[in-house]
N, CA, C and O atoms as a DFTB+ gen file, in Angstrom:
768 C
 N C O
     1  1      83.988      98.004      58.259
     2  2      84.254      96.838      59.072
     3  2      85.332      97.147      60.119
     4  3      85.306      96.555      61.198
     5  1      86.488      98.255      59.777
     6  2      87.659      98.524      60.802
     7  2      86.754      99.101      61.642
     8  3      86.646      98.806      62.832
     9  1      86.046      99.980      61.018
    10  2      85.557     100.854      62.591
    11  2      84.693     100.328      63.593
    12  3      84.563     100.817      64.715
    13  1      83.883      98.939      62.996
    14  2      83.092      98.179      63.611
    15  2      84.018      97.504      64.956
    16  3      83.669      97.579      66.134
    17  1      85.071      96.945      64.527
    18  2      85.941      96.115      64.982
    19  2      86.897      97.304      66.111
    20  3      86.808      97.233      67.337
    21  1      87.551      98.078      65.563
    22  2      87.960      99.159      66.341
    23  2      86.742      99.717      67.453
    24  3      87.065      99.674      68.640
    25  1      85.879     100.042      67.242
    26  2      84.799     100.716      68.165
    27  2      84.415      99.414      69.390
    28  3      84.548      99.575      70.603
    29  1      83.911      98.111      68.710
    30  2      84.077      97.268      69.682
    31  2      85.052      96.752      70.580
    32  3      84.798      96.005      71.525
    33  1      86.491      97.293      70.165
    34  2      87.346      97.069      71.426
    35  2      88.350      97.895      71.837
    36  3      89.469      97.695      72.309
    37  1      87.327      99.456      71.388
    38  2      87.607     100.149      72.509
    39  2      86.617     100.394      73.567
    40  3      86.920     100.960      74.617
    41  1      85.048      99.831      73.208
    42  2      84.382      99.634      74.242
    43  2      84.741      98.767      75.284
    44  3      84.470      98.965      76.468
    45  1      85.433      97.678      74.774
    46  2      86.095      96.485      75.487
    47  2      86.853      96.687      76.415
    48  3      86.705      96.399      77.603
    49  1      87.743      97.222      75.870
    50  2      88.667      98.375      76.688
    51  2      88.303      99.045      78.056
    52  3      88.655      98.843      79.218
    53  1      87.304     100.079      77.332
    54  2      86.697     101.302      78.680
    55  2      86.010     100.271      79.571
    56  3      86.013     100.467      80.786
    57  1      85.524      99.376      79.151
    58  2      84.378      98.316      80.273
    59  2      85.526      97.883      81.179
    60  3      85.399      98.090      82.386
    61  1      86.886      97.170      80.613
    62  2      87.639      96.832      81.560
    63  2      88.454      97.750      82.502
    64  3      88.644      97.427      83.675
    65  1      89.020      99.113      81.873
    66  2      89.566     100.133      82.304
    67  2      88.522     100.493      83.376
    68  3      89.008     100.758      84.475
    69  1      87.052     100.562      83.263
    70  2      86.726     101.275      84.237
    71  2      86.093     100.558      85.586
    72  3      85.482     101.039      86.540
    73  1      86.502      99.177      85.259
    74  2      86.563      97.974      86.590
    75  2      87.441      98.103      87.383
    76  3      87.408      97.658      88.530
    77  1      88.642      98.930      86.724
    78  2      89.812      98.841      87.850
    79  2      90.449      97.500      88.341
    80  3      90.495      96.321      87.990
    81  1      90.925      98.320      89.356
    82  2      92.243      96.834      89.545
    83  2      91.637      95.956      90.412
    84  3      92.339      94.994      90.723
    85  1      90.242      96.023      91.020
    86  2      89.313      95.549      92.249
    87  2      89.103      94.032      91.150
    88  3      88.393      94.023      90.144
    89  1      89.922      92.833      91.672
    90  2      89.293      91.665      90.987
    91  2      88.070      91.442      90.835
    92  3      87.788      91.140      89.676
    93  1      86.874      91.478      91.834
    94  2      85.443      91.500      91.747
    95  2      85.340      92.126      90.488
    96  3      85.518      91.485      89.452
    97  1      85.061      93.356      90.496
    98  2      84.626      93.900      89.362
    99  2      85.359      94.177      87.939
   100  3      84.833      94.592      86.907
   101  1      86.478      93.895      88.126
   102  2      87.412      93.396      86.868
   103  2      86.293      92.080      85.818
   104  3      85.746      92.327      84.743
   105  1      86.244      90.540      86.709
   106  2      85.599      90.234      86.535
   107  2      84.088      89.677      86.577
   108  3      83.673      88.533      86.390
   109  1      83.434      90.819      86.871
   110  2      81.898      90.924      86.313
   111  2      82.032      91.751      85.218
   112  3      81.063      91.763      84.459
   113  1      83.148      92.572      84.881
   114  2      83.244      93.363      83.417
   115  2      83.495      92.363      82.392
   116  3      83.057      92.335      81.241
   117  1      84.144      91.678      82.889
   118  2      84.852      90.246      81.529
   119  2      83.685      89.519      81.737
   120  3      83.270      89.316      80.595
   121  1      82.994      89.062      82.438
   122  2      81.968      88.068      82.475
   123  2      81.084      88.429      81.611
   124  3      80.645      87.717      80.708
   125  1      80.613      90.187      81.982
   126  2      79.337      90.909      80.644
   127  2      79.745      90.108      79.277
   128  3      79.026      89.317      78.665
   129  1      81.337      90.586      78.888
   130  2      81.539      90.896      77.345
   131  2      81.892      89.730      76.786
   132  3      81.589      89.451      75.626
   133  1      82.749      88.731      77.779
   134  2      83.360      87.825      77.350
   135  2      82.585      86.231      77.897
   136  3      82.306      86.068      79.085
   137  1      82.372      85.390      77.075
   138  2      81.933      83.581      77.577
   139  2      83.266      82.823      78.167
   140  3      84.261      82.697      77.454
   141  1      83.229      82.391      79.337
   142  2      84.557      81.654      79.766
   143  2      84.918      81.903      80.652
   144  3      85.757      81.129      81.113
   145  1      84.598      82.942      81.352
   146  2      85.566      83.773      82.483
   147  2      85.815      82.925      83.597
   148  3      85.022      82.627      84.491
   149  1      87.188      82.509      83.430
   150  2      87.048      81.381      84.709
   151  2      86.634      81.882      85.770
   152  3      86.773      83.105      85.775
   153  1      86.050      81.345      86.942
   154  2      85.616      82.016      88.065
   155  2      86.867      82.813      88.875
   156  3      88.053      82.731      88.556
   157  1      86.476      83.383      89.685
   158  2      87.332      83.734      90.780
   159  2      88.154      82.529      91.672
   160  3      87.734      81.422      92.008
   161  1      89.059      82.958      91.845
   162  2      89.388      82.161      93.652
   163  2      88.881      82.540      94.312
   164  3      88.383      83.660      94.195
   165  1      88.723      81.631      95.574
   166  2      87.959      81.786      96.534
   167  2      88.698      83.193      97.639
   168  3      89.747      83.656      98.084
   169  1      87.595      83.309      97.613
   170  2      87.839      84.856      99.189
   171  2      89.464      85.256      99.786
   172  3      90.117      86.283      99.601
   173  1      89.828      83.928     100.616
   174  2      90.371      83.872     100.836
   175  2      91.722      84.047     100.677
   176  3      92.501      84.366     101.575
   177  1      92.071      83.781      99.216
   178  2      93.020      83.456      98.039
   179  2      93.430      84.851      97.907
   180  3      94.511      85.439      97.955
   181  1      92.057      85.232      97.700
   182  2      92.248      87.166      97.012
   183  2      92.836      87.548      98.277
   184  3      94.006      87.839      98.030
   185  1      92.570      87.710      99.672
   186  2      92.933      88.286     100.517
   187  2      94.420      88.365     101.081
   188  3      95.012      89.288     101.641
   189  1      94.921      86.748     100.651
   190  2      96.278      86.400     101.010
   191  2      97.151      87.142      99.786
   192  3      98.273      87.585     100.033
   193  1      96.581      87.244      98.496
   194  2      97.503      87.803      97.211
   195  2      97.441      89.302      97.884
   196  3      98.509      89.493      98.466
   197  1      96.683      90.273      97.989
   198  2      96.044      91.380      98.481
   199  2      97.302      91.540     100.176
   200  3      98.377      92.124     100.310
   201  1      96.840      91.086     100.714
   202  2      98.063      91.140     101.788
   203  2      99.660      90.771     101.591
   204  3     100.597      91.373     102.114
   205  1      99.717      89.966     100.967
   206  2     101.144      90.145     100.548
   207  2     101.691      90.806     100.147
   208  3     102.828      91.065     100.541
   209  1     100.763      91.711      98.593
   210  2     101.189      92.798      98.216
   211  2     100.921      94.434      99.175
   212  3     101.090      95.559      98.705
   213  1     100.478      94.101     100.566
   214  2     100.201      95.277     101.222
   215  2     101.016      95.590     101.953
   216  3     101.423      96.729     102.181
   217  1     101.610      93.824     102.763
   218  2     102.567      93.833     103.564
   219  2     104.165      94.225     102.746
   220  3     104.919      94.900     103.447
   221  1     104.662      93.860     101.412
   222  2     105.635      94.151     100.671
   223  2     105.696      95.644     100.538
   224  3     106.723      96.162     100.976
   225  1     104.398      96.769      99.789
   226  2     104.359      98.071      99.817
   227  2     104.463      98.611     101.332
   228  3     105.652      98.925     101.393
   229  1     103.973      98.858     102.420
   230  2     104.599      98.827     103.806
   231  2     106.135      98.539     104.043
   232  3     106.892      99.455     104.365
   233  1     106.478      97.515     103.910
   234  2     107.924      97.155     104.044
   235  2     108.584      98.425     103.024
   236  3     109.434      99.248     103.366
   237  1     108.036      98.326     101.925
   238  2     109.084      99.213     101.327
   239  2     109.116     101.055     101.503
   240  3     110.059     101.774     101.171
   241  1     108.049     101.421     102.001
   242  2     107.392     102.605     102.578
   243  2     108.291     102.834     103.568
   244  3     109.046     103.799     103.455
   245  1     108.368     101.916     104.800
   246  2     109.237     102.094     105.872
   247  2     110.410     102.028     105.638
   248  3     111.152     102.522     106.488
   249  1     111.038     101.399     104.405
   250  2     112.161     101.639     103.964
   251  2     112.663     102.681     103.138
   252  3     113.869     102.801     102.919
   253  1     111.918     103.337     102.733
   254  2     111.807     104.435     102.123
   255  2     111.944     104.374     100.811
   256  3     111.969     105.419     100.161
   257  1     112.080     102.884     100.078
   258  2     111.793     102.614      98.730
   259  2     110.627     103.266      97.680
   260  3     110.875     103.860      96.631
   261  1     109.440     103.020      98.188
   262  2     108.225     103.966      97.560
   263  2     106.955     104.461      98.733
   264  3     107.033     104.315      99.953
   265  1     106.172     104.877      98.214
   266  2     104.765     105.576      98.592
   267  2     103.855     104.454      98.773
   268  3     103.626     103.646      97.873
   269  1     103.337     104.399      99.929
   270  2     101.795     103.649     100.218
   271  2     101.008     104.418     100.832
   272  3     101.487     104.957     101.829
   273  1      99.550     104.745     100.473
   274  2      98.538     105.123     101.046
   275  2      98.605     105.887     102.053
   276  3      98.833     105.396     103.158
   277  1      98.423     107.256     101.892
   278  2      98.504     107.500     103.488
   279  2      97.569     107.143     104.333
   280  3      97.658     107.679     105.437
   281  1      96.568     106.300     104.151
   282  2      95.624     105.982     105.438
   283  2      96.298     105.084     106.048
   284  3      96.412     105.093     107.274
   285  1      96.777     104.286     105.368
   286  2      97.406     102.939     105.721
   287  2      98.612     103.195     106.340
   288  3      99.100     102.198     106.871
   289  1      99.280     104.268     106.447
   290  2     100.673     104.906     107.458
   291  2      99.937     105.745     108.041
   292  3      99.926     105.281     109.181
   293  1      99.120     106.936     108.075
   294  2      98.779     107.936     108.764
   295  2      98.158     107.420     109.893
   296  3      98.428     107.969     110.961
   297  1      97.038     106.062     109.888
   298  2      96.675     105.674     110.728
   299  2      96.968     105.636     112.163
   300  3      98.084     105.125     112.255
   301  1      96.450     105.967     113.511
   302  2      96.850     106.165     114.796
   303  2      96.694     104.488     115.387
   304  3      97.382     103.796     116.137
   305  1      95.711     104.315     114.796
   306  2      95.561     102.643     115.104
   307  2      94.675     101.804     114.267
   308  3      93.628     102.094     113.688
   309  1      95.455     100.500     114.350
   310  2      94.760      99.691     113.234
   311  2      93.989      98.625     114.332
   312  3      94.086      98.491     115.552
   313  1      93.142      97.910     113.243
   314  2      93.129      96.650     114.073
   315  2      93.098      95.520     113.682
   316  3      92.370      95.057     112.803
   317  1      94.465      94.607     114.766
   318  2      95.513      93.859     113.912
   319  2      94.878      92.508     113.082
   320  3      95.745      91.645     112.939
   321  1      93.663      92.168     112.551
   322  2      93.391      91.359     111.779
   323  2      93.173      92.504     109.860
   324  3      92.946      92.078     108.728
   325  1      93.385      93.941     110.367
   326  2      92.957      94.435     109.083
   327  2      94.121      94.668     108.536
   328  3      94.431      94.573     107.349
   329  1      94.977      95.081     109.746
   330  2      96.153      95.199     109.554
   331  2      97.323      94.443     108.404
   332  3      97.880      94.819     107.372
   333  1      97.324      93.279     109.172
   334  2      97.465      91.712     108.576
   335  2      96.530      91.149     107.583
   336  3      96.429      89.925     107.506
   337  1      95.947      91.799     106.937
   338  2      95.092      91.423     106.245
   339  2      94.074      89.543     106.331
   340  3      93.759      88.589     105.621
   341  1      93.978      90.049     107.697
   342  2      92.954      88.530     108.157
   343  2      91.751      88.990     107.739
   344  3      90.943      89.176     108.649
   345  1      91.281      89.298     106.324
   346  2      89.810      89.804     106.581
   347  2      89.212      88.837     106.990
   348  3      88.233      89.139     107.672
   349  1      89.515      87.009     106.768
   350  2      88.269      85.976     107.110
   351  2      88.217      86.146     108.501
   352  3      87.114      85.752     108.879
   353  1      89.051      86.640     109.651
   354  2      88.630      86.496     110.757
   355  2      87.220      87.414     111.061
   356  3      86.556      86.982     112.004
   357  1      86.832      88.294     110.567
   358  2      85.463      88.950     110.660
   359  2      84.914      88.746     110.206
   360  3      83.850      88.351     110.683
   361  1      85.195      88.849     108.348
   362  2      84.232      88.539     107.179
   363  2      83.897      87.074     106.677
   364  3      84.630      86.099     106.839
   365  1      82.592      87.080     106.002
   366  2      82.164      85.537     105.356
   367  2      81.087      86.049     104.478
   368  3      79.887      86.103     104.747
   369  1      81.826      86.504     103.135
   370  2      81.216      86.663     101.769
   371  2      79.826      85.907     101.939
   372  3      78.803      86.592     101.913
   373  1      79.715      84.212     102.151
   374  2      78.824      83.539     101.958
   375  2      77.360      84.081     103.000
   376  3      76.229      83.829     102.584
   377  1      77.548      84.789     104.279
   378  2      76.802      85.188     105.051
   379  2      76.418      86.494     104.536
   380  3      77.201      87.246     103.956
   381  1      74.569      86.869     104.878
   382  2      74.103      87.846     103.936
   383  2      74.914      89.016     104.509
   384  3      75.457      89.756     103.689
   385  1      75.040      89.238     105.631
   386  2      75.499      90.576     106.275
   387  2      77.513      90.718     106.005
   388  3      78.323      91.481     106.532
   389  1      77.665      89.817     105.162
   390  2      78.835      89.442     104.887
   391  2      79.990      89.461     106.477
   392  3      80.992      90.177     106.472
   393  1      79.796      88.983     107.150
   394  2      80.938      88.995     108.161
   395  2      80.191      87.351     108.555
   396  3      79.270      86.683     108.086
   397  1      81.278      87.183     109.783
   398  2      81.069      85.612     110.206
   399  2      80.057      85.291     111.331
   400  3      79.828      84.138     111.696
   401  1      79.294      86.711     112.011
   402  2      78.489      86.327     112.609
   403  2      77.805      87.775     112.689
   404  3      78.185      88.695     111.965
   405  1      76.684      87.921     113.698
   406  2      75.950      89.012     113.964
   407  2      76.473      89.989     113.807
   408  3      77.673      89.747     113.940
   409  1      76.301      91.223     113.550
   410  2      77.443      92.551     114.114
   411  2      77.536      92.931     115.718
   412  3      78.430      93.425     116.404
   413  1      76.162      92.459     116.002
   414  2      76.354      92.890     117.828
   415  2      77.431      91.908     118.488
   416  3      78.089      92.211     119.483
   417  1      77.534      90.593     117.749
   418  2      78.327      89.526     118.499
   419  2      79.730      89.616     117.800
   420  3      80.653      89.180     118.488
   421  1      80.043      90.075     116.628
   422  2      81.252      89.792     115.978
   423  2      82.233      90.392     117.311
   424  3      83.136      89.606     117.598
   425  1      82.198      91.374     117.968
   426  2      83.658      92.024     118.490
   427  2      83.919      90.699     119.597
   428  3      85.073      90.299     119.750
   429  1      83.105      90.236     120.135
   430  2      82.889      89.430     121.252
   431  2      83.304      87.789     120.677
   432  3      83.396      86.866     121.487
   433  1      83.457      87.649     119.679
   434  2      84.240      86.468     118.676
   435  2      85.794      86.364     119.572
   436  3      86.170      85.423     120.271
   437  1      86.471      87.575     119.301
   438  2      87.949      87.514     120.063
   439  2      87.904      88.161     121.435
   440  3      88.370      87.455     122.329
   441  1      87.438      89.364     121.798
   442  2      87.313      89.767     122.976
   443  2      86.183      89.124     123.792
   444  3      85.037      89.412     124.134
   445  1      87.058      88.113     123.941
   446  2      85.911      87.314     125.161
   447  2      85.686      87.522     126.164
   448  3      85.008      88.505     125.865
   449  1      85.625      87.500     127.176
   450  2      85.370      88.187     128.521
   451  2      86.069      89.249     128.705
   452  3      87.045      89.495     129.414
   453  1      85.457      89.847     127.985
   454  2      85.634      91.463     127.460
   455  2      84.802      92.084     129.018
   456  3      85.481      92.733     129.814
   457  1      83.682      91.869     129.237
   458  2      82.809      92.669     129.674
   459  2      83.026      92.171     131.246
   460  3      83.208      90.954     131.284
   461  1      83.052      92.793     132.520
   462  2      83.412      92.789     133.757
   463  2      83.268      93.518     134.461
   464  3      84.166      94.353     134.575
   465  1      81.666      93.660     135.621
   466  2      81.298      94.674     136.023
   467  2      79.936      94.640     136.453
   468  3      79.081      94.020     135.822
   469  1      79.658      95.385     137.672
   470  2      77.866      95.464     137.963
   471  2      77.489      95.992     136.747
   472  3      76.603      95.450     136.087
   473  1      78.140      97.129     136.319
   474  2      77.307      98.320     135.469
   475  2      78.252      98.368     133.925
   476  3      79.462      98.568     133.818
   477  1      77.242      98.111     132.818
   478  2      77.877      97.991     131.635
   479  2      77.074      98.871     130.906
   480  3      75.847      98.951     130.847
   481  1      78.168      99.677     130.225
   482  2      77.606     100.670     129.533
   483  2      76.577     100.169     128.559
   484  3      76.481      98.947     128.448
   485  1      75.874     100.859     127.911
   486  2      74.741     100.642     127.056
   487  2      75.461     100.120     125.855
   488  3      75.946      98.996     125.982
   489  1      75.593     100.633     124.896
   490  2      76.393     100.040     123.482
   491  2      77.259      99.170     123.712
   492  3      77.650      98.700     122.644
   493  1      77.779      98.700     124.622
   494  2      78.597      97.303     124.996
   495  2      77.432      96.410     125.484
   496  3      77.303      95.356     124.861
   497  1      76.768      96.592     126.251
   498  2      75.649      95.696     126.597
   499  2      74.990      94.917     125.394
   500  3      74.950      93.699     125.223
   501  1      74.467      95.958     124.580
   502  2      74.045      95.408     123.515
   503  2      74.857      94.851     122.309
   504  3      74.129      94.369     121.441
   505  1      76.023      94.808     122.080
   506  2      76.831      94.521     121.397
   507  2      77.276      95.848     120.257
   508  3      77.751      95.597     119.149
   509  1      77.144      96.591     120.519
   510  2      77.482      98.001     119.402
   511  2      78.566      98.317     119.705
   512  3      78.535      99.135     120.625
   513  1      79.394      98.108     119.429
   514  2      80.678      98.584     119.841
   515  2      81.245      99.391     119.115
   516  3      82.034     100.214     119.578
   517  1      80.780      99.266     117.084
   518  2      80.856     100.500     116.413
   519  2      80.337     102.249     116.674
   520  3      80.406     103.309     116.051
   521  1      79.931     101.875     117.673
   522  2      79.001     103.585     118.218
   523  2      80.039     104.217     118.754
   524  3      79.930     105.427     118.953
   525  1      81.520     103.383     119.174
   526  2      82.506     104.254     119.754
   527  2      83.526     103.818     118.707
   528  3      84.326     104.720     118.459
   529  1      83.690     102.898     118.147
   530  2      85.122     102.749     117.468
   531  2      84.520     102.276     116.285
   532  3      83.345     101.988     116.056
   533  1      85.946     102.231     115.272
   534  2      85.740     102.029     113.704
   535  2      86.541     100.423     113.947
   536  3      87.436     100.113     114.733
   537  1      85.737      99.531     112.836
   538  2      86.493      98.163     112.664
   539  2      87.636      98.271     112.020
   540  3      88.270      97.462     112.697
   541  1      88.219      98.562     111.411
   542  2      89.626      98.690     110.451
   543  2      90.779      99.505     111.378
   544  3      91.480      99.209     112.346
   545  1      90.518     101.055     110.282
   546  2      91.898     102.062     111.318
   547  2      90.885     103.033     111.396
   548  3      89.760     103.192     110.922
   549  1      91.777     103.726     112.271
   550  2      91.571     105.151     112.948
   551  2      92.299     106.188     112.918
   552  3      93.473     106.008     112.592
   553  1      91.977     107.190     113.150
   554  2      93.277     108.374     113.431
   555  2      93.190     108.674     114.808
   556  3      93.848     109.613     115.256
   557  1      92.357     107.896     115.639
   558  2      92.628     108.538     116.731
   559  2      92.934     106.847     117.917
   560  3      92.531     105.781     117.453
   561  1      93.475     106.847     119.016
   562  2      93.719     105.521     119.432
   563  2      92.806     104.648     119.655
   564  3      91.697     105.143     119.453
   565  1      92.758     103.446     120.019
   566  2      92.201     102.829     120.087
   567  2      90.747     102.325     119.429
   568  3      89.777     101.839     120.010
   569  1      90.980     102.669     117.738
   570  2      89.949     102.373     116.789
   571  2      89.019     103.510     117.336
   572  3      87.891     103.019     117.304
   573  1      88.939     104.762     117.813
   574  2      87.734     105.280     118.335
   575  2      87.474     105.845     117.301
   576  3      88.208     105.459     116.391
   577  1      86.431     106.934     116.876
   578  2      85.578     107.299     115.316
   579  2      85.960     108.750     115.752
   580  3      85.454     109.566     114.983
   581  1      86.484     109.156     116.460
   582  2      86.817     110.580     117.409
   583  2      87.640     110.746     118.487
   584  3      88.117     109.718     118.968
   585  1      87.958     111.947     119.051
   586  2      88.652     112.142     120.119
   587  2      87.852     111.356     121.409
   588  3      86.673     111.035     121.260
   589  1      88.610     111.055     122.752
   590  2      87.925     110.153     123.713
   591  2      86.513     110.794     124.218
   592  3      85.509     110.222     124.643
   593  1      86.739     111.957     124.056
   594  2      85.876     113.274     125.116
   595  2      84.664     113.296     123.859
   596  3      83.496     112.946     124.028
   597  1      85.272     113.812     122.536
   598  2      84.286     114.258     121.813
   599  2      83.198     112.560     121.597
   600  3      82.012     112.791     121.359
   601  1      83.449     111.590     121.648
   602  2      82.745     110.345     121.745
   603  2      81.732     110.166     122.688
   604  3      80.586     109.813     122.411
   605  1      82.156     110.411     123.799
   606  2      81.222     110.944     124.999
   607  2      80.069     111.788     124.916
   608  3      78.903     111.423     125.065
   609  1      80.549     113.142     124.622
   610  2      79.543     113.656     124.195
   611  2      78.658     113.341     122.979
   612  3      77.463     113.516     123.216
   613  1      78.866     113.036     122.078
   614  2      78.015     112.801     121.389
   615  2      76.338     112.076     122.017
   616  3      75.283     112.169     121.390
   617  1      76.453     111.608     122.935
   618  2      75.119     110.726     123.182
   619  2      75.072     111.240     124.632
   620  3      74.049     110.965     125.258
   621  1      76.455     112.259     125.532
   622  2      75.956     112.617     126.774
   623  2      75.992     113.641     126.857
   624  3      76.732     114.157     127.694
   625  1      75.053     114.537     125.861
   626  2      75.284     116.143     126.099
   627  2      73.709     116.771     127.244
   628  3      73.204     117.892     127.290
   629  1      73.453     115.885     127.776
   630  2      72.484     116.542     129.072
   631  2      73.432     117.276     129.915
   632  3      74.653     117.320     129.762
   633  1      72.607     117.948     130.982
   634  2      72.558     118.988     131.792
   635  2      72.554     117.658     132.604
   636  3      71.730     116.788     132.321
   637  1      73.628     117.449     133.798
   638  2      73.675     116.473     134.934
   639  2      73.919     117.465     135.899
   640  3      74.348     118.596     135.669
   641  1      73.568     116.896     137.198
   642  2      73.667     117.257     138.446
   643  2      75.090     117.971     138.762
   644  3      75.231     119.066     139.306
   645  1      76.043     117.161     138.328
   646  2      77.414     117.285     138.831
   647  2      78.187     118.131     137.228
   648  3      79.358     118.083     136.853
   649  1      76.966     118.864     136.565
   650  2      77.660     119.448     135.496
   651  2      78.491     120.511     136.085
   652  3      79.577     120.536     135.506
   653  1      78.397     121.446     137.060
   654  2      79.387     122.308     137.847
   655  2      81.152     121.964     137.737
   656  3      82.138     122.641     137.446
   657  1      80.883     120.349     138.195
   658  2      82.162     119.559     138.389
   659  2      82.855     119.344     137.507
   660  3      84.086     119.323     137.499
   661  1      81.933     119.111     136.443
   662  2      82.772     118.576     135.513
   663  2      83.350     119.289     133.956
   664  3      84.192     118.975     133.115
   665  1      82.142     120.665     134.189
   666  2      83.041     121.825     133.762
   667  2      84.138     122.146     134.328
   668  3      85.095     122.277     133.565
   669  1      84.324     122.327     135.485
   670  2      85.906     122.113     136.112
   671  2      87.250     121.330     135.774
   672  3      88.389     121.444     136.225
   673  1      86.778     120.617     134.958
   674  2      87.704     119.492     135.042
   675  2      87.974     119.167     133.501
   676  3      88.965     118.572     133.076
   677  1      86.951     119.649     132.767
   678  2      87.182     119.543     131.657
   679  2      88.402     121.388     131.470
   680  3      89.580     121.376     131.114
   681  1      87.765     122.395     131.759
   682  2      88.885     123.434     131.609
   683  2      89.996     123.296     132.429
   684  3      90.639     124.310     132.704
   685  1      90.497     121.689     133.080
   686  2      91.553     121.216     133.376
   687  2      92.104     120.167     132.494
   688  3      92.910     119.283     132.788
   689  1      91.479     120.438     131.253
   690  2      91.588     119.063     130.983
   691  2      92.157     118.022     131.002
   692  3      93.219     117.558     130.588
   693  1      90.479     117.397     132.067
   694  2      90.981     116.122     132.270
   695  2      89.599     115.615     131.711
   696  3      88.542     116.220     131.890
   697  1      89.744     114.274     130.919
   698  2      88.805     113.845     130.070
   699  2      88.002     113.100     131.273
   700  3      88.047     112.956     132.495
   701  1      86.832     112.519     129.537
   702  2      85.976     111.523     130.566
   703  2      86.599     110.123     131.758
   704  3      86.425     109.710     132.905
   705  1      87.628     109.753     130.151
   706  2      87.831     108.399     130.865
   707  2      89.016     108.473     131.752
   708  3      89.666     107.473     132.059
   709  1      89.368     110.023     132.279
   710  2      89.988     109.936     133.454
   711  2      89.230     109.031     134.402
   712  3      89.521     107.919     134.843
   713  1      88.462     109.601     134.544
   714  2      87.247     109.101     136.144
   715  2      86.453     108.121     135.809
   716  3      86.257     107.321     136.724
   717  1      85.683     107.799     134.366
   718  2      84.620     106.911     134.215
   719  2      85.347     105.925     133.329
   720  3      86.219     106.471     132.653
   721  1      85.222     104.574     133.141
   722  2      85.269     103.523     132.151
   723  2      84.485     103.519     131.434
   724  3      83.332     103.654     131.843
   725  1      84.758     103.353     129.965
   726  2      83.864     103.503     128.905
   727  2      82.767     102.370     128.687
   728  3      81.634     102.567     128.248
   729  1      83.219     101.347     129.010
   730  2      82.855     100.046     129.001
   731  2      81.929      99.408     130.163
   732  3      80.783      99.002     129.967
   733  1      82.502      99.388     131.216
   734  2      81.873      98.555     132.531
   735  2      82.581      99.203     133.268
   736  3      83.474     100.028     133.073
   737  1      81.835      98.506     134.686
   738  2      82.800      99.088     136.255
   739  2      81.394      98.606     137.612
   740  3      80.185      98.387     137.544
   741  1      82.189      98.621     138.470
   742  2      81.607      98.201     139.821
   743  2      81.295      99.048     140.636
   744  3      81.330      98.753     141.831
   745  1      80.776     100.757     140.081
   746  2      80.727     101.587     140.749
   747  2      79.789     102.361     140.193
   748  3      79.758     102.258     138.967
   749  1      78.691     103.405     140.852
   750  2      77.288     103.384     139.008
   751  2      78.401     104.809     138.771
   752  3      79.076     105.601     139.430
   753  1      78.111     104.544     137.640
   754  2      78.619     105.878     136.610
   755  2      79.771     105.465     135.542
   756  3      80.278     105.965     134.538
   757  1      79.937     104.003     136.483
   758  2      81.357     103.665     135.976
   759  2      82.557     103.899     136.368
   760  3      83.576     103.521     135.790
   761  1      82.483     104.665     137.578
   762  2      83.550     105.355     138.628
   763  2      84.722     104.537     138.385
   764  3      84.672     103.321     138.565
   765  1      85.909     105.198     137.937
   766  2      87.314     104.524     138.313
   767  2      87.586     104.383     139.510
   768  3      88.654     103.870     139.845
């Protein structure tokens, strides 16, 4: 009977141990084993407990009290709702794609007349704005997923007319968005 009783709660145990500290899955582990599990708080609730304790570890990091994450310091740039832990300003658990609206339309939620220009680049046109930058942090500025140049290429590695030129200029380096806007512009190419 001990070992019955012992074996069942150290299974009890490993089910909860291996939920981790992630409330979600903490409790869907207690929900399996146990009848009662009060529900969660709502989204929101978790996010504000979750940021408080992110913004306190930060504070004390910069104070040199203890260790936080190095993504969360190494970072080159954040972006300031992840930062601040606003996840509801993007996200909405209740929506299937879990954020608060489309993904092509979410960036365009706060950057509102964002876009300004005869000529708008393609992935801004359509609302992709993840094809150049990451939603959270980055290591490189401005949320980009890469260096400014290496982003570029990725989708503009043709042979152009003016490739002569701009081998020139790159073994000067001087990047893309010296001369072109990534985004829009009133000039075709995007000409600064």
């Amino acid at each position: 009977m001990r070992k019955t009783v012992l074996g069942a709660s150290l299974l009890v145990l490993a089910v909860i141990a291996s939920a981790g500290c992630d409330a979600v899955g903490r409790h869907k582990a207690l929900s399996v084993i146990f009848d009662g599990v009060p529900s969660l708080p709502p989204p929101e609730e978790i996010c504000e407990q979750y940021a408080a304790i992110r913004v306190a570890e930060v504070r004390d990091e910069l104070s040199g009290k203890k260790s936080v994450p190095s993504a969360v310091v190494d970072s080159k740039s954040q972006h300031a709702p992840y930062l601040e832990k606003r996840c509801n300003d993007c996200h909405d658990k209740k929506n299937q794609n879990g954020l608060i609206t489309s993904r092509t339309e979410l960036c365009m939620v706060c950057h509102t007349g964002f876009v300004k220009g005869l000529y708008v680049h393609g992935p801004v046109a359509v609302g992709d704005c993840s094809a150049c930058h990451l939603p959270h942090s980055s290591n490189y500025p401005s949320l980009l997923r890469a260096d400014k140049n290496a982003i570029c290429l990725t989708c503009h590695r043709e042979k152009r007319t003016a490739s002569a030129m701009h081998d020139k200029l790159a073994a000067q380096r001087i990047g893309c968005t010296d001369c072109h806007d990534p985004h829009f512009g009133n000039a075709p190419f995007f000409l600064k």
